[in-house]
C-alpha positions in Angstrom: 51.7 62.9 -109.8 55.2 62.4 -110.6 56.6 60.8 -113.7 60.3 59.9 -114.2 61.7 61.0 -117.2 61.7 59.2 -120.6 65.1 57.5 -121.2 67.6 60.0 -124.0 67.8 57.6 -127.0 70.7 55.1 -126.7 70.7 54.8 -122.8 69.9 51.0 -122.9 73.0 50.8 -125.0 75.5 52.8 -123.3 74.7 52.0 -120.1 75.2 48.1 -121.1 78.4 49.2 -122.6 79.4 50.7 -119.5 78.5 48.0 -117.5 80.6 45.7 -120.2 83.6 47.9 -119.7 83.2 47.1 -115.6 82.7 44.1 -115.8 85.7 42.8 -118.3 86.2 39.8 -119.2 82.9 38.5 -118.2 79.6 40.0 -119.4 76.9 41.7 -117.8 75.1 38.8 -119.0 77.4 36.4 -117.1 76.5 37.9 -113.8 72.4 37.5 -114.5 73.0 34.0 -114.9 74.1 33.7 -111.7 70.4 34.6 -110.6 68.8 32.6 -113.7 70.8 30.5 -115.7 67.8 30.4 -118.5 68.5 34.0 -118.8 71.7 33.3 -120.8 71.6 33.5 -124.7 74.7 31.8 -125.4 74.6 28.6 -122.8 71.4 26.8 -123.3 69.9 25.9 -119.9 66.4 24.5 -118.7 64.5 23.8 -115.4 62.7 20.8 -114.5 59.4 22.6 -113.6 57.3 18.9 -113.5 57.3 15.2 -113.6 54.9 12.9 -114.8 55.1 8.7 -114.1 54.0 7.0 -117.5 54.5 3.3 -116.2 56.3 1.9 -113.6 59.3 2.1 -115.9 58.8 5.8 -117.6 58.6 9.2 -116.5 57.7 12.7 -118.6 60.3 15.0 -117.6 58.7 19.0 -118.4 61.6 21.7 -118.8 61.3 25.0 -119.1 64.2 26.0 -121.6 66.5 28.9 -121.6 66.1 32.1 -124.0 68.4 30.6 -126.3 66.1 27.4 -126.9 65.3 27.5 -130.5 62.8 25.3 -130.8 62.1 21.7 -132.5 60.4 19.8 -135.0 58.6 17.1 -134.0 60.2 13.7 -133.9 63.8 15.6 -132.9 65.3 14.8 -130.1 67.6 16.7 -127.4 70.7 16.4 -125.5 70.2 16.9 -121.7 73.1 16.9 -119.3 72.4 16.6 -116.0 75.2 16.3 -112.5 75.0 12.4 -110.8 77.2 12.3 -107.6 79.0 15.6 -108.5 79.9 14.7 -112.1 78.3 15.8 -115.4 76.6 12.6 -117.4 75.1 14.0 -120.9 72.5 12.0 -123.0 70.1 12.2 -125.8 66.4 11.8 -125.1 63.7 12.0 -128.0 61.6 14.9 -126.8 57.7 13.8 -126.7 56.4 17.5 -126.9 54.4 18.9 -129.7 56.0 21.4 -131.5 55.8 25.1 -130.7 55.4 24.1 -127.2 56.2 26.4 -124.5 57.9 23.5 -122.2 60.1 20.7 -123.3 59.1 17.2 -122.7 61.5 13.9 -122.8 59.9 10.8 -121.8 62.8 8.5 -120.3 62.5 4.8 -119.6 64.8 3.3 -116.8 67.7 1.4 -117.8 69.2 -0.9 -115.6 72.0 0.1 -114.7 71.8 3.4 -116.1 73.0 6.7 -114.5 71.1 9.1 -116.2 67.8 7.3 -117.0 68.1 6.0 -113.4 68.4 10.0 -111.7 65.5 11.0 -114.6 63.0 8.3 -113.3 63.8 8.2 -109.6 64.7 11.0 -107.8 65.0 14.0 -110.0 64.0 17.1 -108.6 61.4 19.8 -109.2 63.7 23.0 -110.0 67.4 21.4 -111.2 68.6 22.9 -113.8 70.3 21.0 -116.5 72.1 21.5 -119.6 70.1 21.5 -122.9 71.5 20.8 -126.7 69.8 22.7 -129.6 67.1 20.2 -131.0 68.2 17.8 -133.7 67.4 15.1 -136.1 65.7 14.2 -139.3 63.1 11.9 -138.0 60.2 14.4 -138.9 57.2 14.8 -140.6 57.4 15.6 -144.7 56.0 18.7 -145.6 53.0 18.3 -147.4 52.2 15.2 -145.3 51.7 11.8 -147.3 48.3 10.3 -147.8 48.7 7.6 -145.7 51.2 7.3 -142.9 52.4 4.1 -140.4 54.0 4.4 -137.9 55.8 1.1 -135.9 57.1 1.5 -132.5 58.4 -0.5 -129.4 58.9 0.5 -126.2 60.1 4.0 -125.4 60.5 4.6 -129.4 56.7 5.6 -129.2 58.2 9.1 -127.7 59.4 10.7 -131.0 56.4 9.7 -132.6 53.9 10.7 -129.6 55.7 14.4 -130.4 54.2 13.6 -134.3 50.8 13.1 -133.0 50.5 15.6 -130.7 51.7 17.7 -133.5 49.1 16.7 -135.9 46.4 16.7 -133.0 46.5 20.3 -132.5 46.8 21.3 -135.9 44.3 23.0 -137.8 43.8 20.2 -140.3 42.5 17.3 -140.1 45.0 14.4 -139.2 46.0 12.2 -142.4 44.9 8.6 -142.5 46.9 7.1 -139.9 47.6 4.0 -138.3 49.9 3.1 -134.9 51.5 -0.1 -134.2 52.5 -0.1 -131.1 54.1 -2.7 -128.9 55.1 -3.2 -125.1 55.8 -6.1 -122.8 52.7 -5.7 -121.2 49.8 -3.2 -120.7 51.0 -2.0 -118.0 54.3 -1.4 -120.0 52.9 0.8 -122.4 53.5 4.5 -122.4 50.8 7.2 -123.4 48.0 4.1 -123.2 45.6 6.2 -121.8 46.7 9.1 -124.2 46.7 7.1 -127.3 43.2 5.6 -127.0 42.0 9.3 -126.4 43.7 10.7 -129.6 41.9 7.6 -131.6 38.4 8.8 -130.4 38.9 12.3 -131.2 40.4 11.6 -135.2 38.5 9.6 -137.1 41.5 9.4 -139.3 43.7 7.7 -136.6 43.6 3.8 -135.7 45.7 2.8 -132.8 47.0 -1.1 -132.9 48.7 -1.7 -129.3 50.0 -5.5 -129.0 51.7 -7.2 -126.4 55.1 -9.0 -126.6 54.4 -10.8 -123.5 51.2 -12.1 -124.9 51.7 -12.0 -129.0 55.1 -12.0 -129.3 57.5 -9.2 -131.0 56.5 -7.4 -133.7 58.0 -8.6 -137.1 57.3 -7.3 -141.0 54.9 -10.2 -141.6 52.4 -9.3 -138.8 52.5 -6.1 -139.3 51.5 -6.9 -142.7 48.3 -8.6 -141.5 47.9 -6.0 -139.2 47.6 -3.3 -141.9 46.9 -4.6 -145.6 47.5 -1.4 -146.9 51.1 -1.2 -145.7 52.4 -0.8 -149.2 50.5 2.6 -149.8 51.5 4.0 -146.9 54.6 6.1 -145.6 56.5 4.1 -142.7 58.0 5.4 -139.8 59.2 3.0 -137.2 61.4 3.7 -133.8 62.5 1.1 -131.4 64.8 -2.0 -130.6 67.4 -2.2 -133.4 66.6 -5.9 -134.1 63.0 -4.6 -134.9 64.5 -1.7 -137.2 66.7 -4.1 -139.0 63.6 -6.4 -139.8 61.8 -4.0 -141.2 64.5 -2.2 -143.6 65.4 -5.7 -144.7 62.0 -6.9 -145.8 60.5 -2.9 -147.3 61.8 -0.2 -149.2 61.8 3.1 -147.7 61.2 2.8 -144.4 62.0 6.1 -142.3 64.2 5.0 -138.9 65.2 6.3 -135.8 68.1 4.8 -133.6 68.6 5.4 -130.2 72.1 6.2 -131.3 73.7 8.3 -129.2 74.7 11.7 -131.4 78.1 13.0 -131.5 78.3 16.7 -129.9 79.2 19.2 -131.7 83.0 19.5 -132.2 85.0 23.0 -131.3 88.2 22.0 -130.9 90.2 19.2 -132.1 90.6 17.9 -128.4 94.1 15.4 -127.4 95.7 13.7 -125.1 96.0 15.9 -121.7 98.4 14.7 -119.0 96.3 16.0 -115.9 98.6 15.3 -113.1 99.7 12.1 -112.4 97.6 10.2 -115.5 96.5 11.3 -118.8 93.2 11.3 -120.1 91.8 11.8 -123.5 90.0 14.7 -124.3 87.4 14.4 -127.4 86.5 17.3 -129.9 83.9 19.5 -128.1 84.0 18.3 -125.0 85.0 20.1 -121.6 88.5 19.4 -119.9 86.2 18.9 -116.8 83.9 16.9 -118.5 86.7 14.9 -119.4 88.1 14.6 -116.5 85.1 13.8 -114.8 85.1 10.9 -117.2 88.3 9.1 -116.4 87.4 9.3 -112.9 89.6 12.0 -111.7 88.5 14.4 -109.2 88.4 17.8 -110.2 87.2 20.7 -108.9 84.3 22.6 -109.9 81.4 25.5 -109.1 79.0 27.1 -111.9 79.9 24.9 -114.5 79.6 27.9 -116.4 82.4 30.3 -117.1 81.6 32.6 -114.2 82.7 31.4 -110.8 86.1 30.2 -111.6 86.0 27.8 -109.4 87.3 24.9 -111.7 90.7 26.9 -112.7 93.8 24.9 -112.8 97.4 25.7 -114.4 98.3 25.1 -117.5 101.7 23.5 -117.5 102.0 23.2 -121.7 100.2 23.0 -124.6 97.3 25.7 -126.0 93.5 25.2 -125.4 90.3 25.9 -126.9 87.5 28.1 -125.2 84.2 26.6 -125.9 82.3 29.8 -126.1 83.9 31.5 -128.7 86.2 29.2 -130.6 89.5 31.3 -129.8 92.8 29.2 -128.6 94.9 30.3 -125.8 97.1 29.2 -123.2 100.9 30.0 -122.2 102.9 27.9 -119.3 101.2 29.3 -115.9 98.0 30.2 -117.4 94.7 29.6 -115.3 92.7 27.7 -117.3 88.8 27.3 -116.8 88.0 23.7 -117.2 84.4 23.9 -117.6 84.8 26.3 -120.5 87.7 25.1 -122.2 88.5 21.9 -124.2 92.0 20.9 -125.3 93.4 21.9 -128.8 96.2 19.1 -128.9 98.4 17.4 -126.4 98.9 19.6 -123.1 99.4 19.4 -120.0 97.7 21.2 -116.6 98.3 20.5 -112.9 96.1 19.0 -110.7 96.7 19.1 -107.3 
């Protein structure tokens, strides 16, 4: 039998500093994810591997994230950015996962009239890749948990929390007294019914309280008083329709809240005004030229969305701008500048044919 010979110590290394030296500027790494994008450790990516309908309203959206996904606490959520009619929409979606899960899981309710939530619910495929944000957010569980704990949702603000519960339901300890308010339009409305009742027969600890808006109006502090006498001695944690939210933080002390608030993205680059052929547009800190573009309703061209293809390059005409990847700011008059990667550090100006 034949054996091939054990690699001489350092191979790996040179031969991927070799492969660096061919393949200046880009990375070896570049060229992989062209073949995988999840393969990348410094652009977070994720595949859609399934899709789940909650109501007629809802859909569980299962990712597989990228090697540079670094994980999330429970109750976080996740900025997903995904391509509608050839331009990129971003949002930010509680994820409904348990933590130390393997796949991602965001649990998006329709809007009407809404791009993203529209292409989430309807029609998005098995296999698109889409652009991930690090996990974020200081909705989360304490560390020892309370004694007690309440948690008041409506609508799609029971995702964050369903994270929490699957959290605590495959733990090792027992799950804390705890009780769920929960509230939908209808039955049919509510998302995780089926899921919720099931948690509430296995823990002892857990009572589920699912009303009706239809039927029993909204939820307000003094029913959910009668609803749970103990409210006082308990830790609250409510998510869901701002009116709600305000109700609550008026009428009790320390209630822990979660918006749907869009985040702002992180910020590398101080962004400007960018004259981009015949208009201008307005370029914010940490966002893409193309993204920006793509914005104001320009047409721009576009491939990877990456760095790599260089299909997006236009010329720089004046001004400096600010690659994404590593911070660094560059530009002179003529330059090819790779929209995708590159966002603007003050006022410039790039052709567009």
């Amino acid at each position: 039998m034949f054996r091939s010979a054990a690699p001489a110590p350092g191979r790996p290394g040179r031969l991927l500093v070799a492969a660096s030296a061919l393949t200046t500027p880009l990375l070896p790494e570049d060229f992989l994810t062209l073949f995988d994008p999840l393969w990348s450790t410094t652009s977070l990516r994720g595949r859609v591997v399934a899709r789940r309908r909650e109501t007629g309203r809802a859909v569980s959206v299962t990712i597989e994230p990228g090697r540079a996904w670094a994980g999330h606490r429970a109750g976080q959520y996740v900025g997903v950015g995904i391509d509608v009619d050839g331009v990129r929409h971003r949002r930010s979606y509680s994820l409904s996962s348990p933590e130390g899960a393997r796949y991602l899981t965001v649990t998006v309710q329709e809007v009407p009239g809404g791009v993203v939530s529209t292409k989430l619910v309807r029609d998005l495929p098995i296999g698109t890749v889409v652009d991930l944000e690090q996990a974020d957010g200081g909705f989360t569980l304490p560390d020892p948990l309370p004694a007690g704990l309440l948690f008041v949702t409506a609508g799609s603000g029971i995702t964050p929390v369903m994270s929490m519960l699957r959290t605590l339901d495959a733990g090792a300890a027992p799950m804390p007294d705890t009780v769920l308010v929960h509230s939908a339009r209808t039955p049919e409305d509510t998302i995780f019914a089926a899921e919720l009742a099931g948690l509430a027969a296995r823990h002892p600890g857990l009572r589920v309280v699912q009303r009706h808006s239809g039927v029993t109006g909204r939820l307000d502090p003094a029913s959910l008083d009668a609803a749970v006498p103990d409210r006082a001695d308990r830790t609250v944690y409510a998510c869901g329709p701002d009116g709600l939210l305000d109700a609550l933080t008026d009428a009790w002390d320390d209630v822990v809240v979660e918006r749907f608030t869009p985040p702002a993205r992180a910020s590398e680059g101080t962004g400007g005004t960018v004259e981009l052929g015949t208009g201008t547009v307005e370029v914010q800190p940490g966002q893409s030229l193309l993204e920006a573009g793509e914005s104001a309703g320009r047409i721009m061209p576009s491939g990877c969305r990456m760095g790599i293809c260089f299909g997006c390059v236009l010329p720089l005409r004046e001004g400096r701008v600010r690659d994404l990847r590593t911070g660094q700011t560059h530009g002179e008059p003529g330059d090819l500048v790779q929209t995708c990667v590159n966002s603007a550090c003050g006022p410039a100006s790039i052709d567009l044919p």
